[in-house]
MDTraj code that builds the backbone (N, CA, C; nanometers):
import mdtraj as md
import numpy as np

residues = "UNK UNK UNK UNK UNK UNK UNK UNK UNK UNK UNK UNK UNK UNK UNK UNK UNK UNK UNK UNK UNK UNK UNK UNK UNK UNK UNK UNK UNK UNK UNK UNK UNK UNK UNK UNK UNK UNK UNK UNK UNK UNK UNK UNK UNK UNK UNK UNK UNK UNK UNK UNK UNK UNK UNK UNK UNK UNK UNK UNK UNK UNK UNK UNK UNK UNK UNK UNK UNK UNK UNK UNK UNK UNK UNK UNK UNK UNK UNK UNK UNK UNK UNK UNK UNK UNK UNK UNK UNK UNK UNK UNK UNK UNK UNK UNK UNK UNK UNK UNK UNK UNK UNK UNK UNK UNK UNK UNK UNK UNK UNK UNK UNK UNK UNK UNK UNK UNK UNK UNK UNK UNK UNK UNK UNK UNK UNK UNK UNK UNK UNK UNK UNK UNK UNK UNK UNK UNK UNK UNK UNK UNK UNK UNK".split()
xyz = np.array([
    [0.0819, -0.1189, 0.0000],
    [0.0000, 0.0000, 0.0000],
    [0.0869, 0.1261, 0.0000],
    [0.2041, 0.0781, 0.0478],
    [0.2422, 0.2079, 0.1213],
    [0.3431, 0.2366, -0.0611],
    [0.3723, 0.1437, -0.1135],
    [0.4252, 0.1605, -0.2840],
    [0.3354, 0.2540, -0.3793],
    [0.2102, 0.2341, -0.3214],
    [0.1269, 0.2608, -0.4277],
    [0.0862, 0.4432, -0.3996],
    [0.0967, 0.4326, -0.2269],
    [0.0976, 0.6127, -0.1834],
    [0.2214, 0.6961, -0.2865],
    [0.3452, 0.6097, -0.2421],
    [0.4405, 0.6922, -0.2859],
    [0.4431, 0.7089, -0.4008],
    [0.4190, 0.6493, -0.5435],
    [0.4042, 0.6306, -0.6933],
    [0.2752, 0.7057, -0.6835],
    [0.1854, 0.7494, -0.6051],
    [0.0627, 0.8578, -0.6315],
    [0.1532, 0.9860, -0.6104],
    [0.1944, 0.9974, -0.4925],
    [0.2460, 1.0900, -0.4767],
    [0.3740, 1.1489, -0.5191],
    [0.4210, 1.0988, -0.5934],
    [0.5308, 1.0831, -0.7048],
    [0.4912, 1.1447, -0.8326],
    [0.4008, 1.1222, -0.9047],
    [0.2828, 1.1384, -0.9888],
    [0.2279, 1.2881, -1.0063],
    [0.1981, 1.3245, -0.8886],
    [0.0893, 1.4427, -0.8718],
    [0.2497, 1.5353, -0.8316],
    [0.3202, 1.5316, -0.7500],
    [0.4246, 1.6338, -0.7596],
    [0.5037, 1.6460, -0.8827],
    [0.5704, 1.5361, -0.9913],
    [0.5673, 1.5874, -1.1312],
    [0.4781, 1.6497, -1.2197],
    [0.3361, 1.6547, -1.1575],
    [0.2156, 1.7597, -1.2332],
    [0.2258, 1.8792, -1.2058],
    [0.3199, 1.8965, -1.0642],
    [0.2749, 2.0337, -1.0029],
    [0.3899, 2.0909, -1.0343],
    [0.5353, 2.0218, -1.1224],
    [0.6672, 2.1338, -1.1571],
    [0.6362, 2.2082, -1.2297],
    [0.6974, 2.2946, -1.2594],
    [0.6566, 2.4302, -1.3483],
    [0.7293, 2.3870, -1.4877],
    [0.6627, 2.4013, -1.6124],
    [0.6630, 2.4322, -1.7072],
    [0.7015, 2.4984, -1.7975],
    [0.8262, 2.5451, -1.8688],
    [0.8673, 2.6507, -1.9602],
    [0.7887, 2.6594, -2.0703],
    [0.7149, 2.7323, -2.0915],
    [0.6328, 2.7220, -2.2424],
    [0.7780, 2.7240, -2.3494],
    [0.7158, 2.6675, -2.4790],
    [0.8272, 2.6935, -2.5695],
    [0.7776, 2.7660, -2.6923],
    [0.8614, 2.7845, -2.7751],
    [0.7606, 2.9052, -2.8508],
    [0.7207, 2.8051, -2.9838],
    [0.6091, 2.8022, -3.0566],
    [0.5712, 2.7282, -3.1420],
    [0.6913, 2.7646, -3.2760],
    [0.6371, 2.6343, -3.3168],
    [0.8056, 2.6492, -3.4343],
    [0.7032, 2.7477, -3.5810],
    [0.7639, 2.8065, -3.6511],
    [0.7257, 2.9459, -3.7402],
    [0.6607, 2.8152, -3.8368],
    [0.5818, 2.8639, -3.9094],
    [0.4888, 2.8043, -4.0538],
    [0.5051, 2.8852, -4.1458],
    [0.5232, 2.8091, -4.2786],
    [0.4714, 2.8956, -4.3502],
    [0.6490, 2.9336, -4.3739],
    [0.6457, 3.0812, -4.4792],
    [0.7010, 3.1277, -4.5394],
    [0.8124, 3.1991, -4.4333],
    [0.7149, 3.2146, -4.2936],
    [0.7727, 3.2655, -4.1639],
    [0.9053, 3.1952, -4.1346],
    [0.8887, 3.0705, -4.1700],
    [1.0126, 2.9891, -4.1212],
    [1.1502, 3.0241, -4.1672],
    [1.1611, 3.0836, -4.2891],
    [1.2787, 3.1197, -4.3626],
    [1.2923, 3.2852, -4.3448],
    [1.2383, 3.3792, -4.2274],
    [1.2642, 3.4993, -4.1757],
    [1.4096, 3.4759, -4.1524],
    [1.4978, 3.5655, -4.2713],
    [1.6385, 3.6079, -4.2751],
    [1.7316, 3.4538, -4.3126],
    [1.6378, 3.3966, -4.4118],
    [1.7581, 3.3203, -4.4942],
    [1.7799, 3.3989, -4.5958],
    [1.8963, 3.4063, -4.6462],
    [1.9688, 3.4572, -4.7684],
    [1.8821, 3.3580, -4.8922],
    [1.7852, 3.2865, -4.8630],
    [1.7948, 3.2356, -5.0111],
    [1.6356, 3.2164, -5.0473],
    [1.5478, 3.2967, -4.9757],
    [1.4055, 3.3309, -4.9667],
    [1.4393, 3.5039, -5.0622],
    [1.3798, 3.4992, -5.1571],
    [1.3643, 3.6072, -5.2305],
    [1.2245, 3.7257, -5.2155],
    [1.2066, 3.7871, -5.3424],
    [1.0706, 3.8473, -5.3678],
    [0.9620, 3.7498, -5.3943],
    [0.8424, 3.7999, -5.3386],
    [0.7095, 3.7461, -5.3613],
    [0.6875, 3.7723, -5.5322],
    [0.6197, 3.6365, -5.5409],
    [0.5788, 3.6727, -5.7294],
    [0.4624, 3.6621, -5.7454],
    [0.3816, 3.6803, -5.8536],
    [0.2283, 3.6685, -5.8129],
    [0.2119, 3.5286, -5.9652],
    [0.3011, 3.4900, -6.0350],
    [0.2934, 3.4278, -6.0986],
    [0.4131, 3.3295, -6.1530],
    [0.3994, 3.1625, -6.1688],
    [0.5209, 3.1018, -6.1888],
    [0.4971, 3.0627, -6.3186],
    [0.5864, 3.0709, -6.4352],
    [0.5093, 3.0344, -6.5949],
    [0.5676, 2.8616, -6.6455],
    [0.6306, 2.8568, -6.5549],
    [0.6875, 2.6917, -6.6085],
    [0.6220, 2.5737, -6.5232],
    [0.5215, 2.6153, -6.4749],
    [0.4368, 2.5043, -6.4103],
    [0.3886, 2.4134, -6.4954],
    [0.3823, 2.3527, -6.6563],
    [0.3538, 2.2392, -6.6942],
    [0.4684, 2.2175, -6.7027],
    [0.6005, 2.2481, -6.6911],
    [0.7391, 2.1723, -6.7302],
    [0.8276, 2.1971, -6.6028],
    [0.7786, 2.1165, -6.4760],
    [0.8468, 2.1261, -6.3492],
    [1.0020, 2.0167, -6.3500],
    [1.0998, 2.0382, -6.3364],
    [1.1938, 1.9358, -6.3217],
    [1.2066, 1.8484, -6.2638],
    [1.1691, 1.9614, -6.0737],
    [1.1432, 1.8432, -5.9979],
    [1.1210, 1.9417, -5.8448],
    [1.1167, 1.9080, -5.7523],
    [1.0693, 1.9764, -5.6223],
    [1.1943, 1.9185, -5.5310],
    [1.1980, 1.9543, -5.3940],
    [1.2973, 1.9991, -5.3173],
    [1.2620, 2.0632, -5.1728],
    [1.3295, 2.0355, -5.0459],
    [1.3379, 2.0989, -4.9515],
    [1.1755, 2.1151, -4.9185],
    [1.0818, 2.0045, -4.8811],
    [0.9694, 2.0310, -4.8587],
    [0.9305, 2.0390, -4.7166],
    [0.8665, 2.1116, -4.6557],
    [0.7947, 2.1078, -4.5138],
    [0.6557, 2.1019, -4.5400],
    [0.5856, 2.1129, -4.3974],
    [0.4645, 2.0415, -4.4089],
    [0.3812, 2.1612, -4.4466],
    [0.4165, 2.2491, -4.5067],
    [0.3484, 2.3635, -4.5736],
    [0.4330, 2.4667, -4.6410],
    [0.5283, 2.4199, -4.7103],
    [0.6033, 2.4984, -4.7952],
    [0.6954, 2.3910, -4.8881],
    [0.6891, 2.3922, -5.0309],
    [0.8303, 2.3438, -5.0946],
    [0.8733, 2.4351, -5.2356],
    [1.0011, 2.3650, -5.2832],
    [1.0627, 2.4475, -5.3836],
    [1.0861, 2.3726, -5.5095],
    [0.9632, 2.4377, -5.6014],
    [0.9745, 2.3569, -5.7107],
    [1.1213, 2.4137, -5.7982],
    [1.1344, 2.3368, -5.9011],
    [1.2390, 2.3655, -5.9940],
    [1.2329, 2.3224, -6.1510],
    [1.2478, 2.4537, -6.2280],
    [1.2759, 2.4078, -6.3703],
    [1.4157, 2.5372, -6.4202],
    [1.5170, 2.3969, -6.4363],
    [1.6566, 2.4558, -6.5148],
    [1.7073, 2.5475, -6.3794],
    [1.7780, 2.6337, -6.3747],
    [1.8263, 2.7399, -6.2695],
    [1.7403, 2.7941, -6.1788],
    [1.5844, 2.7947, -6.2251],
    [1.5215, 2.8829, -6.1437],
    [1.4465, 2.7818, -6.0392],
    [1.4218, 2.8745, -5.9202],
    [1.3859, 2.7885, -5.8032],
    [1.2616, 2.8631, -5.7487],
    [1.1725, 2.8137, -5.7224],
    [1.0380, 2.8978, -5.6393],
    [0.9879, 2.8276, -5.5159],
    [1.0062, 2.9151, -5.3890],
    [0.9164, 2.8640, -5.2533],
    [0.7895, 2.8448, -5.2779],
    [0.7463, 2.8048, -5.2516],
    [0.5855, 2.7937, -5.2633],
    [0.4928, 2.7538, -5.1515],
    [0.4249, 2.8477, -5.1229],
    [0.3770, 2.7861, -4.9549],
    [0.2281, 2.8145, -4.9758],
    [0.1762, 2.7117, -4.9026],
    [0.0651, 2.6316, -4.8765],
    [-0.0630, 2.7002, -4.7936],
    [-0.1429, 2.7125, -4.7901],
    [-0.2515, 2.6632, -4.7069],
    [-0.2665, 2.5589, -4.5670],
    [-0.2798, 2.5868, -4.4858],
    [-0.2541, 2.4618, -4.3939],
    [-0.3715, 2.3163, -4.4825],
    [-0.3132, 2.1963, -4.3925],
    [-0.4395, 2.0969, -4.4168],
    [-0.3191, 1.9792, -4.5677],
    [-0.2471, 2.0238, -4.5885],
    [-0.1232, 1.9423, -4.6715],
    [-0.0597, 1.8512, -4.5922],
    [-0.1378, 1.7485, -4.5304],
    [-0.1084, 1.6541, -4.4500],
    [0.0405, 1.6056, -4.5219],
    [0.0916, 1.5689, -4.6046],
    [0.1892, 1.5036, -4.6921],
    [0.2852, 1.5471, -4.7597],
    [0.2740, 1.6727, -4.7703],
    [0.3513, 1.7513, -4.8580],
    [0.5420, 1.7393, -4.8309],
    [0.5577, 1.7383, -4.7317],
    [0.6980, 1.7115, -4.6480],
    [0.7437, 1.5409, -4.6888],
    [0.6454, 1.4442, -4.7334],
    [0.6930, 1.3094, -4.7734],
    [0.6603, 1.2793, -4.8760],
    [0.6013, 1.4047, -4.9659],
    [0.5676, 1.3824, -5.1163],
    [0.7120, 1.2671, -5.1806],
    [0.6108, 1.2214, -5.2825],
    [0.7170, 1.1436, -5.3367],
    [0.6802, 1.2038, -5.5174],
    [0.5891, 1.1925, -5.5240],
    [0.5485, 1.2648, -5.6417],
    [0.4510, 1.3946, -5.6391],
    [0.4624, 1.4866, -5.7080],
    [0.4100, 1.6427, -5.7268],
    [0.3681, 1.6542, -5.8550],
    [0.2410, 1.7453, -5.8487],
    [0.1786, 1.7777, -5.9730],
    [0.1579, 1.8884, -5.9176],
    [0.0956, 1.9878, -6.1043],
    [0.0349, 2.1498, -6.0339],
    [-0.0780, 2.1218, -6.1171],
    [-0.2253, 2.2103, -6.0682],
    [-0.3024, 2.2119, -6.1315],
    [-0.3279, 2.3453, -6.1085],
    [-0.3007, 2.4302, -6.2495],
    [-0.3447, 2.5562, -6.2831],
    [-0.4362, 2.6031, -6.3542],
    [-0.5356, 2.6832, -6.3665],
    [-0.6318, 2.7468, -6.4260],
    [-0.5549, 2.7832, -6.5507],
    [-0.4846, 2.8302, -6.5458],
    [-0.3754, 2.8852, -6.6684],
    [-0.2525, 2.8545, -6.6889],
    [-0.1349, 2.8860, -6.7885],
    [-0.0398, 2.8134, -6.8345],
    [0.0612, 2.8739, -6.6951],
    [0.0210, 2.9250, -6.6501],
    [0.1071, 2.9344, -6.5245],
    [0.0536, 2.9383, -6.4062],
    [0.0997, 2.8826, -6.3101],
    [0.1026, 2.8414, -6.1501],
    [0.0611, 3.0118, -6.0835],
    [-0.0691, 3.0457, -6.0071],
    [-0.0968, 3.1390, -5.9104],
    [-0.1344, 3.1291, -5.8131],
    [-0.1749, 3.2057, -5.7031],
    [-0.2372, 3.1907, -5.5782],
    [-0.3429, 3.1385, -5.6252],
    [-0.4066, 3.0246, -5.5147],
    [-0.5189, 2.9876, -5.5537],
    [-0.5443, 2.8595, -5.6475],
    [-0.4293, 2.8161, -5.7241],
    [-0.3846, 2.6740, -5.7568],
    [-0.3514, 2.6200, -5.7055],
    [-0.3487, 2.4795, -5.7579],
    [-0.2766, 2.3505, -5.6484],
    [-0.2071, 2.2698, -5.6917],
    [-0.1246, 2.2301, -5.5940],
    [-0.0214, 2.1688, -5.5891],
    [-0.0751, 1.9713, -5.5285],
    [-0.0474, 1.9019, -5.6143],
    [-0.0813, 1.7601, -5.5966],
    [0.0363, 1.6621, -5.5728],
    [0.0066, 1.6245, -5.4796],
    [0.1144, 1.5370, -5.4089],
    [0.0461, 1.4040, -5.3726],
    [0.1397, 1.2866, -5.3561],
    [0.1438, 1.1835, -5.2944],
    [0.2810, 1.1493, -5.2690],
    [0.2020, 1.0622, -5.1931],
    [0.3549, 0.9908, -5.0699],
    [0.4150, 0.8453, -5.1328],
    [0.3221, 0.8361, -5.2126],
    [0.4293, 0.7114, -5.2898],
    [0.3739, 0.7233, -5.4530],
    [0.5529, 0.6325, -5.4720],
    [0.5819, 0.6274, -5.6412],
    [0.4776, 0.5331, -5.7145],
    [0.4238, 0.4622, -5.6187],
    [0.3287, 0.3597, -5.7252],
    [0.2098, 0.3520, -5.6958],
    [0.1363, 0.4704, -5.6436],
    [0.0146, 0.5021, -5.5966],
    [-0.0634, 0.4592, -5.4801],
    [0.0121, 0.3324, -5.3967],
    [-0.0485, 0.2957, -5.3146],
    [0.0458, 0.3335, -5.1976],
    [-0.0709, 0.4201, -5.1143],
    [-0.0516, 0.4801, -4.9717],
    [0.0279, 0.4243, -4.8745],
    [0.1829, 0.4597, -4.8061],
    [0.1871, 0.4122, -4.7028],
    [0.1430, 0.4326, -4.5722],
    [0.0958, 0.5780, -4.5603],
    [0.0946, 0.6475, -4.4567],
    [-0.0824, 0.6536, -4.4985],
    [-0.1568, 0.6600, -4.5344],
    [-0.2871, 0.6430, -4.5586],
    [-0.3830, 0.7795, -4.6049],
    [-0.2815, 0.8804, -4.6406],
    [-0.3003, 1.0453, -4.6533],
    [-0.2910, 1.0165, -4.8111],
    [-0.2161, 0.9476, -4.9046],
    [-0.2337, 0.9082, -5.0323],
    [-0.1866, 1.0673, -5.1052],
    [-0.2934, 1.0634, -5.1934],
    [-0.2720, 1.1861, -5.2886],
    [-0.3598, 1.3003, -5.2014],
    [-0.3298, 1.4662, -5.2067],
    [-0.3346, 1.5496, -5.1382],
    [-0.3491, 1.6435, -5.2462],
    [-0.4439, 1.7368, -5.2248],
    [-0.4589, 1.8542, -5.2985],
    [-0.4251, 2.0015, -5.2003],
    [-0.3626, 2.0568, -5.2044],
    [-0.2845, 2.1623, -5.1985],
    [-0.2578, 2.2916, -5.2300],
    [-0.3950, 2.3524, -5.1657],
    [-0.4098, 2.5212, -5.1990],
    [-0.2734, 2.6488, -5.2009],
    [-0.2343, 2.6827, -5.2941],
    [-0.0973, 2.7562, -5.3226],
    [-0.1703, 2.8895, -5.2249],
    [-0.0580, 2.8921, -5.1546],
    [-0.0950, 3.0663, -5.0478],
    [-0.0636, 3.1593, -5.1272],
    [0.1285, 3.1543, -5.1550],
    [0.2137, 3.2591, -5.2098],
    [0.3298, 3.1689, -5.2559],
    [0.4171, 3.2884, -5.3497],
    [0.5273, 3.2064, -5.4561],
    [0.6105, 3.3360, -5.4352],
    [0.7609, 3.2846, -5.4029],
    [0.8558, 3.3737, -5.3812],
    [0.9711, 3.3010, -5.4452],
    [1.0651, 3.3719, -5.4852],
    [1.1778, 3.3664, -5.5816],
    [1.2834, 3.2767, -5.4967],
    [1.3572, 3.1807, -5.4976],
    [1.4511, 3.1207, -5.4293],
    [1.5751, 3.0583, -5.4716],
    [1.7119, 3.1393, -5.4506],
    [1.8429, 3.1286, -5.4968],
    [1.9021, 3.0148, -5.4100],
    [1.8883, 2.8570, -5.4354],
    [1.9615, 2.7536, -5.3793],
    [2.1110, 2.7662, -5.3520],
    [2.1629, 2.8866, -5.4216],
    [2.3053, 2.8765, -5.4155],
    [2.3477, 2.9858, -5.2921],
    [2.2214, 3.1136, -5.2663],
    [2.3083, 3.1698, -5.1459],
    [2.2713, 3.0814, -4.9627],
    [2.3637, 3.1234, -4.8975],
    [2.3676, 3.0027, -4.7835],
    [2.2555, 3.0703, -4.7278],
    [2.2144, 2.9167, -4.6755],
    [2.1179, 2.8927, -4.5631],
    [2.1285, 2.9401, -4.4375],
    [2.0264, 2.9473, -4.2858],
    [2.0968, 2.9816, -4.2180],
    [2.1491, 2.9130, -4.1459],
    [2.1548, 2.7726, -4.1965],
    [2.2746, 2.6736, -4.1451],
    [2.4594, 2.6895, -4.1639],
    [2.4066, 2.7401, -4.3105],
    [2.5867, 2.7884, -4.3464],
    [2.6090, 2.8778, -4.2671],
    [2.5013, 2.9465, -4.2906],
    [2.5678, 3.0814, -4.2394],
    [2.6421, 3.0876, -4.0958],
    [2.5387, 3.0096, -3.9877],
    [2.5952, 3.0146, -3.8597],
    [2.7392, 2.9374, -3.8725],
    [2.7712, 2.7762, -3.9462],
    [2.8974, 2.7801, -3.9155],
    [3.0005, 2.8470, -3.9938],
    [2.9796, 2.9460, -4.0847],
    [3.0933, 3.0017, -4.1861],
    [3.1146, 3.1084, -4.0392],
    [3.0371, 3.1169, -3.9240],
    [3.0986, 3.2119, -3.8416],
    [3.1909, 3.1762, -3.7306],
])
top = md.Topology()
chain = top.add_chain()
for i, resn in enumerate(residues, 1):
    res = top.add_residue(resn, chain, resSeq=i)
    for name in ("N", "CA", "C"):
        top.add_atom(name, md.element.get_by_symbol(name[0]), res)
traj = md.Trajectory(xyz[None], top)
């Protein structure tokens, strides 16, 4: 009995330590505040039927690519998959990619789901310009 006081009371005084809140991690386009390689906002991408290939995805932002040029592209929340895409499509109203198009993803190469989120449709927020070649702010901190 007297095991079972102390493991209660063991219990309820780890409920009662104090807590550091932590600060929620940034979303969104927010996350790359003062990387060198987040550019200008664009209101239009024109090589969206001839994508090369995509890159550097989070669970609401990635960077498509055709030839040199690179574009962030961030999301809408609700892109359950987008971060384990394995394959990407765009579906545009017009010959180029805008707010308000989508971005189609799944998590696997041969259509069948591992994770059970499958194919995902993907409301485009905003499209900003992105230079892969200036450093991150990973370089950056150790080039110091």
């Amino acid at each position: 009995m007297r095991l079972i006081a102390l493991a209660l009371s063991t219990t309820l005084l780890a409920a009662c330590t104090s807590h550091t809140p932590t600060q929620p991690k940034a979303k969104g386009v927010a996350q790359f505040a003062g990387d060198a390689r987040l550019g200008e906002e664009v209101n239009k991408v024109c090589f969206a039927s001839t994508i090369d290939g995509f890159h550097d995805a989070t669970d609401d932002t990635v960077v498509l690519s055709k030839g040199n040029d690179d574009y962030l592209i961030e999301t809408f929340g609700g892109c359950f998959n987008l971060d384990q895409a394995q394959r990407l499509a765009v579906d545009s109203t017009t010959g180029c990619l805008g707010k308000g198009d989508h971005i189609i993803t799944s998590d696997s190469i041969s259509g069948q789901s591992d994770t059970g989120f499958g194919v995902q449709r993907c409301t485009i927020k905003a499209m900003y310009k992105w230079d892969a070649k200036a450093k991150g702010p990973a370089e950056s901190a150790e080039s110091q």
